[in-house]
C-alpha positions in Angstrom: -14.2 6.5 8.7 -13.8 7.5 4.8 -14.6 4.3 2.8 -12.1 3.2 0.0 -13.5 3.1 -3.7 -14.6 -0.5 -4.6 -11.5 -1.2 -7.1 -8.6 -0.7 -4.0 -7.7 -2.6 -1.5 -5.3 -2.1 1.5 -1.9 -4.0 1.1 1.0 -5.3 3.4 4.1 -6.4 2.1 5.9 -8.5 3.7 9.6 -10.0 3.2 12.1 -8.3 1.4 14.1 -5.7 2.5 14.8 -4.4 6.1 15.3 -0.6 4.7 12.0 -0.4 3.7 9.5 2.0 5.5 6.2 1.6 7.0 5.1 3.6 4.4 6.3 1.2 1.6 4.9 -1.7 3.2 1.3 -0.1 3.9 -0.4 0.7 0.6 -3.5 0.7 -1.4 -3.5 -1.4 -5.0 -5.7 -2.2 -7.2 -8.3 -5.4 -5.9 -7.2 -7.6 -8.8 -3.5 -6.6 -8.4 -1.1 -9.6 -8.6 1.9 -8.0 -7.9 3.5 -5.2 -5.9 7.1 -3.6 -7.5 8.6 -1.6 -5.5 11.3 0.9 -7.5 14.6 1.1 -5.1 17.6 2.6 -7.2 19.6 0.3 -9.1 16.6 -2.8 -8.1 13.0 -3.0 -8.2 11.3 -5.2 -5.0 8.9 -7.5 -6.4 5.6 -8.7 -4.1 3.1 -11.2 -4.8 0.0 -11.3 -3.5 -1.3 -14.3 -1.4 -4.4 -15.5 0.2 -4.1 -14.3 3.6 -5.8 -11.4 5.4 -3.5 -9.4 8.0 -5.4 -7.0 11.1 -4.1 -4.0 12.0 -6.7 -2.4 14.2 -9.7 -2.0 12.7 -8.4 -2.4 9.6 -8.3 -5.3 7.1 -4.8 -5.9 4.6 -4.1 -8.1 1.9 -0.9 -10.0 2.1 1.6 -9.5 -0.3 5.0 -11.2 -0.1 8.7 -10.8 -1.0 9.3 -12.6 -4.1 12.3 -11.3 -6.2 14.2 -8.5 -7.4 14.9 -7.4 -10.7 18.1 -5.0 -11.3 17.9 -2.5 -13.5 20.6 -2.7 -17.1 22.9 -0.2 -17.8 
């Protein structure tokens, strides 16, 4: 198994939409990262991070949860 560079950390977001995929919610961000946006058209998902750990297999995630969305001015 490839290890990750130091600086990144595997994330999980959770909350917020239903639309978005596995592939949005799965992610690697920065270790120091406080927040996750997540650009959606007219919106942008915000995510915090919090202090708990999630398992998926052998693999260890940081939680990040649904906090707010921003919408974008015209």
């Amino acid at each position: 198994m490839a290890e990750e560079p130091a600086d990144l950390v595997r994330a999980l977001l959770q909350g917020g939409p239903d639309s978005l995929s596995r592939a949005d919610r799965q992610r690697r961000v920065a270790a120091d990262e406080p927040e996750v946006k997540i650009p959606r058209g007219h919106c942008t998902e915000h995510f915090r991070r919090t202090v708990e750990i999630a398992r998926i297999g052998e693999r260890e995630y940081r939680i990040y949860r649904w906090s707010y969305r921003t919408y974008v001015a015209e």
